[in-house]
N, C-alpha and C positions, 0 to 999 in steps of 0.2 A: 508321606514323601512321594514327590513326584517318579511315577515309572518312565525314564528315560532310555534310550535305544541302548545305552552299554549299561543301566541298571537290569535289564531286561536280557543282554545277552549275555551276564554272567550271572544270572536265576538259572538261566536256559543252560549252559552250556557247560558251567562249571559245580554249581551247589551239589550235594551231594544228595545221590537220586531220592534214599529214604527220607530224605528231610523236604525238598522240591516239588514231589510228586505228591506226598500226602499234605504238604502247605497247600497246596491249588488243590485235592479233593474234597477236604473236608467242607468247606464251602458248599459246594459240588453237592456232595455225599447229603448234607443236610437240607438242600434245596431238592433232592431228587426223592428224600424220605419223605420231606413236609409235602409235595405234590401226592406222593403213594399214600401219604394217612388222606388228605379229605378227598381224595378217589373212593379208598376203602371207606370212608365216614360220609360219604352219598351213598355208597353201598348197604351201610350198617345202618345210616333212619331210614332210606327208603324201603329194606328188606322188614323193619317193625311194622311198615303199612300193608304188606301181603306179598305172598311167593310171585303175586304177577309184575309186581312193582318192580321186585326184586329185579325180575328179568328183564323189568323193560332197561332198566341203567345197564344193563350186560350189553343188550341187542343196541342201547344207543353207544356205549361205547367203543363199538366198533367205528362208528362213524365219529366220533372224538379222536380216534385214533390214526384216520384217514387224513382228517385237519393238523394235528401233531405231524404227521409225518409228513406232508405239504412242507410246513413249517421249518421241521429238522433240514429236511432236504436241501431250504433256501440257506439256513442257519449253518449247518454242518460246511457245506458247500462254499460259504461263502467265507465259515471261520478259518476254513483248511485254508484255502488261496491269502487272509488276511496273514495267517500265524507266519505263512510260506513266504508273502511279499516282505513282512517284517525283518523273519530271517535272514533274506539277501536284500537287504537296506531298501528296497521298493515303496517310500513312504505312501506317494501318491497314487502306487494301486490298492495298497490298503485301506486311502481314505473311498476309494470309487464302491472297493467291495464291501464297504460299511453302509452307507447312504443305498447301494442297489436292493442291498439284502432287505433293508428294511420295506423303502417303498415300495416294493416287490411284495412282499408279504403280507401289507395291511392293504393293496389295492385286490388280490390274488382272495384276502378275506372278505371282505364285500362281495367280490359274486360269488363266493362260496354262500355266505350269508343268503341273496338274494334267492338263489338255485334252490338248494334245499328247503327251504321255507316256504317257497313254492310249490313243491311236490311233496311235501312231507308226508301225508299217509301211506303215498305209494313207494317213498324214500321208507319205514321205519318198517313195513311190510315184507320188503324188498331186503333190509339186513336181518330178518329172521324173526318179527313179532306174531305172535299169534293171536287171534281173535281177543283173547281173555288183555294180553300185553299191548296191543295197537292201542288202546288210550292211553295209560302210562309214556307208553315211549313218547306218544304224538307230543304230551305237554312238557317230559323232561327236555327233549329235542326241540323244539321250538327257542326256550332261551338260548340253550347252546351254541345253536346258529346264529343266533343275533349275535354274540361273544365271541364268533370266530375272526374280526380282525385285530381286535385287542390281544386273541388266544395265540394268534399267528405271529404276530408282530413281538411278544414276549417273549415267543419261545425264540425267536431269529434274534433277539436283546440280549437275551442269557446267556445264546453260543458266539453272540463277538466278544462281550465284557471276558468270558470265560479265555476266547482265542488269545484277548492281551493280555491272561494273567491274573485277571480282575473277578475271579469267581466271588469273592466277597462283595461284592455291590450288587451281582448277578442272586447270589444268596438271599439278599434284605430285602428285593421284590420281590421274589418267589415266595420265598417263608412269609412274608406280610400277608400275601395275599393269601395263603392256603390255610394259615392261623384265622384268619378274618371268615370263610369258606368253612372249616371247622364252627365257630361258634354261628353264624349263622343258620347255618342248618335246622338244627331243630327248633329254632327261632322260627323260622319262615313253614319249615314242616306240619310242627307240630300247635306251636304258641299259635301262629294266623292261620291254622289249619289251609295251608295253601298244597299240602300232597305232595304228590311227587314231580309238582310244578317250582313247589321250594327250594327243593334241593336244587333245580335246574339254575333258577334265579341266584341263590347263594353262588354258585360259582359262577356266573357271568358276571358280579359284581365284586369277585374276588380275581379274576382274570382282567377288568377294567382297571383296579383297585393296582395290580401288580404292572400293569402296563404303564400306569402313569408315574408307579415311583422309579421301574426301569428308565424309562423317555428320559425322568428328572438326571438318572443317574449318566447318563451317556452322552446329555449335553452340558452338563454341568462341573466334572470334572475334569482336570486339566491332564491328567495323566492318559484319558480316554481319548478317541477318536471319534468327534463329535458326529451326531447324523445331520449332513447340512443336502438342503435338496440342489444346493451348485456341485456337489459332486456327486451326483447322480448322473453319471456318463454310462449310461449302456451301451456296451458293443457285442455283439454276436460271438467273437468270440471271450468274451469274458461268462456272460451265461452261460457260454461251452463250460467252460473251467467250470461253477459253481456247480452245475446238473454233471457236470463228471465226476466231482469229489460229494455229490451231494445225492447222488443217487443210492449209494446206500444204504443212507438213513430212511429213504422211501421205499426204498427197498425191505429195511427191514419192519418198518412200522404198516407202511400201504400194504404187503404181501398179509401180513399177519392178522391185518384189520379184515382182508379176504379171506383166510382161515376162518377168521371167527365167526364173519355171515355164515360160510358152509358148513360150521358146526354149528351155530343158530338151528342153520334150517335142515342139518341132519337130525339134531335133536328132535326137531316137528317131525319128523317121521319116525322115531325110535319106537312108537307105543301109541295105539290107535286111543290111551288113558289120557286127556288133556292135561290133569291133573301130574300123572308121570312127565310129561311132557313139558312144564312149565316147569316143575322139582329139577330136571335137569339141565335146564336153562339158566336157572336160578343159580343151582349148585354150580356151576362150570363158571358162572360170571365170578362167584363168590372166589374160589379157587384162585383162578386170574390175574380178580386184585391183587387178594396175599403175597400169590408168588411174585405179582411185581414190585411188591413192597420189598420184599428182602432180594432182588435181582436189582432193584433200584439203589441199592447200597454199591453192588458195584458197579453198575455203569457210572455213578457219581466218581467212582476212585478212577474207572478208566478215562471221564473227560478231564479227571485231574492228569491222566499222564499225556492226553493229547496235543495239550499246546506245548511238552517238551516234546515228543511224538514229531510234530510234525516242524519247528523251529529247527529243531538237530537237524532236520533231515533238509531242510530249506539253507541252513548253515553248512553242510557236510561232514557232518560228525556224527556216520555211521554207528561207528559202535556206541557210543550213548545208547542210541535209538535200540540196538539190540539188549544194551542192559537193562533197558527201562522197560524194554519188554517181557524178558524175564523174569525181571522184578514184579513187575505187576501180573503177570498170571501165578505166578507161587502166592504172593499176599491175597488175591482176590479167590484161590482154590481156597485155602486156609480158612479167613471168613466164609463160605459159603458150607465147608465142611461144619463151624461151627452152629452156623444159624441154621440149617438145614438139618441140625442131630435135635435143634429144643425145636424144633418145628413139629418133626415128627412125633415126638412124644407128644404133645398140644394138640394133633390132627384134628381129634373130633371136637374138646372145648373152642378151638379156632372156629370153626365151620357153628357151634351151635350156638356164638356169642352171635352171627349173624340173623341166623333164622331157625331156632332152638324150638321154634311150634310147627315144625315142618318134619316128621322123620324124615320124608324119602330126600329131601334137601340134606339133611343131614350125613345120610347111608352114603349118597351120591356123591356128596363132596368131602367127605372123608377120603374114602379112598381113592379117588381121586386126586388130592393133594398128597400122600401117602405116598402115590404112582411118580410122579412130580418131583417131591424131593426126594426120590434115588438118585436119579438124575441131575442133581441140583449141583455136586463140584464142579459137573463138566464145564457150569456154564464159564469160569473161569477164565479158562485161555481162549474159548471161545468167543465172549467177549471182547478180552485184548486184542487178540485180531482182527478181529472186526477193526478195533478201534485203530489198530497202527494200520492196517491197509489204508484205512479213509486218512487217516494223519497226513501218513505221505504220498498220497495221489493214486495209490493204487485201486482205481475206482473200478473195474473187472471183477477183480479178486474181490475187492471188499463187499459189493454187492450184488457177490455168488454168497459170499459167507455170513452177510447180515441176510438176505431168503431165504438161506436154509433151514433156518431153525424153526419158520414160523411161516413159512412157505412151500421152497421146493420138497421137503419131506413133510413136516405135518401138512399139507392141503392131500394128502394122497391118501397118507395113512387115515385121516379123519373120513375120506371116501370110503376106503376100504376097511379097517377095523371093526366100526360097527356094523357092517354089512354079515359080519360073521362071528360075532362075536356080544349083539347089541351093544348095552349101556359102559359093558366093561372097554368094550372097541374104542369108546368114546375117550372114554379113562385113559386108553394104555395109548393114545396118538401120540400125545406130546413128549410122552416119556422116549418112544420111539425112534419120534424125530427130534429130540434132544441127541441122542448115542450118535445118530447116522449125522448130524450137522457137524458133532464134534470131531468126528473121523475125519467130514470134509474136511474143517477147520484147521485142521495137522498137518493134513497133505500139504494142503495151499501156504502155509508158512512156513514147513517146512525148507522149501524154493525161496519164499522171500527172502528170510534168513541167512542161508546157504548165497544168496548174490549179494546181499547188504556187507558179508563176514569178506567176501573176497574184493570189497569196492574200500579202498584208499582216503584215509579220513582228508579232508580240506580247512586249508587254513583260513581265518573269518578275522576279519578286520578288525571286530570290536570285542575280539578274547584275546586277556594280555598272556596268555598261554602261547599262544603261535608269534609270540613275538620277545619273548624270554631269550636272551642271548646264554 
C-alpha cells in the first residue's frame, strides 16, 4: 500500500507507541544484527589465519568506522531534516534533502577511496599496525577503500528509506548483502586461498551488492522519494542543517574510531613481548565486534523510534515524543539486562570460538568483555538520548552525548588507565567511560525533558484528532 502524507501522519502520531516503534525496529534491528554477524564473521575466518591477522581487521576497522560515520553524519543529518520537513508538510525540501544526501556521499567516497589508497602503508601504520600486522591490514584495507562509495552511499539509503518509515526495504539491502559477505568469506579465504585479502573482497562486493538493491529500492517505488539529480539543490544553509543534525553520528562514530587508533597504539606500547602485544590487539578488536553485536540490537530499536522521534516533534506533539522516549529506554534497559546476563556466562567460549589457539588472546578478551558487560544496561537510555537529541535537532546536546561514550571519556581513560594499571587499564577504559557518559547522558535529558513537558502540544493538519468536534 502506497505511504501517503495522512497514512504516514497517523502511523506517526496516533498508533499506539508499542505497536509503532517496534513495527519500524525490527526491520532496523535485523539489518543492524546482519551487519554485526559478517563484521564479527571477517573477524572469526580472519582470526583462523593467525593473532596478526586477527588484529589487522581490528586496526583496519577503525578506519571502516571513520567512512561509516562520514556516512551517518550525511544520512542521519539529512534523514532528521527529511522526517522534520515531512512533518510540517515541506514536500519539496524533503525531496532536495534526499538527492543532497545521496550525491554527497558517493562523490565524498571517491576521494576518500582515492586518498587512502594512496597512502595506505602509512594510513594502516598510523591507525595502530605493528610490523607483524602492516601486511594484513595493507591487503584487508586496500578493497575496503575501493567499496567506500558504494559503503557511503548505502548507509546514507538505509537512513532515508528508514526517515519515511520504510525500514523494510532498507532491511532487504542490508541483509542481502551481509548474508552474501557471510557465505563468501571462507569461500575467498580459504577455498582460493586469497588470506585476509578475502575477507576484504567478500565485503566490498557485498557493500556493491547492497547498494544496488538500495538504489533499485528508492527509485523504484512509488511510496519513496525518489533520488533524482534535478533536485539536487545545495544551499549553504541546507548543509548547515544536515552537519547540525548530522554531527552527532560523527561524532559518535569519528570520535570512537580515534579511540580505537589510541588504544591500537597504546596497546604497542603495553609490553616490550610483540607476541603480548599483537594478543592484545587481537583480543580488544574481538571484544568490539561482540559487544557491537548485541549493542547493534538496540540502536536498531532506537532508529525504529527515530522517525516518530523526530515527525512528533516536526508536528508539535511533544509529549508523544516524551513517551516514546520513555518507552524506549525501559524496553532497550531490559533487552540489554537480558543479553548481557547469557553474555557473561559465555565470556570465555565467546572469545575462544574466535582465537581458541591463542591463550593470551583468550585471558585478555575474556575479561575484558566480562569488564564491558557490567556496564552494558547503561547503554539503554543512553542511547535513546542520543537518539531523541539528534531526532529533534538538538544537535549540541546530541553530540556531547553520542562522544562521550567513546570519546570525551574513553580517549582519557584509555591514556591514562594503562599507564598504571597495564593490560587491566586497558580492560577497565570502556567500562569507565561507559558509567561517566551515562551520568552525562541524564543530566543533559534531564533539561530536555523538563522544557519538552512544559511546551504546549500543536495541532497538525493531517491528525483527525485536532479536528474532532
Amino acid at each position: 500500500m502506497k505511504m501517503t502524507a495522512e497514512n504516514r501522519a497517523q502511523l506517526m502520531l496516533n498508533e499506539p507507541l508499542h505497536k509503532v516503534i517496534p513495527g519500524l525496529a525490527v526491520p532496523t534491528i535485523i539489518s543492524m544484527l546482519v551487519t554485526a554477524i559478517y563484521n564479527m564473521a571477517d573477524t572469526y575466518f580472519v582470526s583462523q589465519i593467525s593473532t596478526e591477522a586477527s588484529g589487522a581487521v581490528g586496526v583496519v576497522f577503525s578506519a571502516m568506522s571513520i567512512i561509516q560515520a562520514l556516512a551517518f553524519m550525511i544520512g542521519m543529518g539529512s534523514g532528521t531534516n527529511l522526517s522534520i520537513a515531512l512533518g510540517a508538510g515541506r514536500d519539496e525540501d524533503a525531496k532536495t534533502f534526499v538527492s543532497m544526501a545521496f550525491f554527497t556521499a558517493f562523490v565524498s567516497g571517491l576521494v576518500l577511496m582515492a586518498v587512502c589508497n594512496l597512502n595506505l602503508e602509512r594510513l594502516v601504520r598510523f591507525l595502530g599496525a605493528t610490523d607483524e600486522i602492516t601486511p594484513h591490514a595493507m591487503a584487508y584495507a586496500s578493497y575496503i577503500f575501493f567499496a567506500a562509495p558504494f559503503m557511503m552511499s548505502s548507509f546514507v539509503m538505509n537512513n532515508l528509506l528508514r526517515f519515511q518509515g520504510m525500514a523494510g526495504y532498507a532491511m532487504v539491502g542490508i541483509t542481502t548483502g551481509g548474508i552474501l559477505n557471510i557465505i563468501l568469506d571462507p569461500i575467498l579465504i580459504f577455498a582460493l586461498n586469497l588470506g585476509t585479502a578475502g575477507a576484504a573482497i567478500a565485503t566490498a562486493i557485498s557493500q556493491l551488492i547492497s547498494f544496488l538493491i538500495l538504489l533499485f529500492m528508492c527509485n523504484t517505488k512509488k511510496e519513496i522519494i525518489p533520488i533524482r539529480l534535478r533536485n539536487f539543490r545545495p544551499t549553504r544553509q541546507k548543509y548547515g542543517r544536515i552537519l547540525y543534525n548530522g554531527l552527532p553520528s560523527l561524532g559518535r562514530q569519528g570520535i570512537a574510531s580515534v579511540a580505537t587508533i589510541i588504544l591500537n597504539r597504546v596497546a604497542g606500547g603495553i609490553s616490550t613481548d610483540p607476541a603480548t602485544v599483537n594478543a592484545a590487539i587481537a583480543a580488544m578488536s574481538i571484544v568490539s565486534r561482540f559487544v557491537m553485536f548485541i549493542n547493534s540490537a538496540v540502536i536498531g530499536f532506537g532508529q525504529g523510534f527515530q522517525p516518530v522521534c523526530s515527525f512528533c516533534y516536526g508536528a508539535g506533539k511533544y509529549r508523544r515524543v516524551r513517551e516514546a522516549y520513555f518507552y524506549c529506554g525501559k524496553v532497550a534497559t531490559v533487552i540489554l539486562l537480558v543479553l548481557g546476563s547469557i553474555a557473561m556466562l559465555l565470556s570465555e567460549p565467546i572469545i575462544r570460538l574466535f582465537r581458541a589457539e591463542d591463550l593470551q588472546v583468550v585471558s585478555i578478551g575474556t575479561t575484558a568483555l566480562r569488564l564491558q558487560l557490567l556496564t552494558l544496561p547503561l547503554w539503554g537510555f543512553y542511547v535513546m538520548s542520543n537518539m531523541a537529541t539528534q531526532s529533534m535537532g538538538y544537535g549540541l546536546s546530541s553530540t556531547i552525548i553520542s562522544s562521550a561514550r567513546q570519546g570525551i571519556f574513553l580517549i582519557p581513560t584509555v591514556l591514562i588507565l594503562p599507564h598504571f594499571f597495564g593490560i587491566l587499564g586497558l580492560q577497565l577504559a570502556q567500562p569507565v567511560a561507559d558509567v561517566l557518559a551515562f551520568i552525562l547522558a541524564v543530566i543533559l535529558m534531564r533539561g530536555i525533558m523538563k522544557k519538552l513537558s512544559q511546551m504546549p502540544d500543536k495541532p497538525h493538519p493531517l491528525d483527525p484528532k485536532d479536528h474532532e468536534v
